[in-house]
C-alpha positions in Angstrom: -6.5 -7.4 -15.6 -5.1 -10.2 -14.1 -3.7 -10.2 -10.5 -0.5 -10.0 -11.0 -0.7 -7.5 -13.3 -3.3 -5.5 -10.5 -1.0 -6.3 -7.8 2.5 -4.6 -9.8 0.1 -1.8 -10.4 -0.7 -1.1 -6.9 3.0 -2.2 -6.0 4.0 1.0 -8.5 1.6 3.5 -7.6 2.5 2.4 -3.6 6.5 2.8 -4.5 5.5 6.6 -6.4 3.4 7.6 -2.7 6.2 6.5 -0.6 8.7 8.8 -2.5 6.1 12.1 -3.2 6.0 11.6 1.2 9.3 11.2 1.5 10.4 14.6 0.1 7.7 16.3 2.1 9.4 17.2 5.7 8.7 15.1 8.7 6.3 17.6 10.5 4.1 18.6 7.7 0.8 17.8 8.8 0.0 16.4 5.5 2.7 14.1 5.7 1.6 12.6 8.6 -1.7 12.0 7.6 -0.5 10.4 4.0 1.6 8.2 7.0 -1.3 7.3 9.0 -3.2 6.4 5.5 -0.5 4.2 4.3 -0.2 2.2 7.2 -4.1 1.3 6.9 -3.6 0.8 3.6 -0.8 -2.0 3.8 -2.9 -3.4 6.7 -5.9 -3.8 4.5 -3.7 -5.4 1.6 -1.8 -7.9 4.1 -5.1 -9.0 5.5 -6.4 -9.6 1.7 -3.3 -11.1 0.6 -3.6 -13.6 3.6 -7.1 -14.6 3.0 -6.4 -15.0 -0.7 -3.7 -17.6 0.1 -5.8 -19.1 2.5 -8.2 -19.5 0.1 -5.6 -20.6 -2.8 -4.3 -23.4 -0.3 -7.7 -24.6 0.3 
């Protein structure tokens, strides 16, 4: 799989998460925790995505 392809893959899966939490109410535990999880999540990818364009500017 090529990265592109990888990265509209993730980009879907992220955009299907974001909608199944969004339906769920805004106290449900388990909607919080999906919250907390996401965050870490985009963290982690902007961190990767920054090294790989260091990397690709190199």
């Amino acid at each position: 799989m090529t990265m592109k392809g990888l990265a509209l893959s993730m980009g879907i899966g992220a955009a299907a998460g974001a909608v199944a939490i969004m339906m769920m109410p805004k106290n449900d535990p388990t909607r919080k925790l999906a919250e907390k999880a996401a965050t870490k999540v985009e963290d982690a990818a902007n961190k990767l995505g920054q090294k790989l364009e260091n990397k690709l500017d190199m």
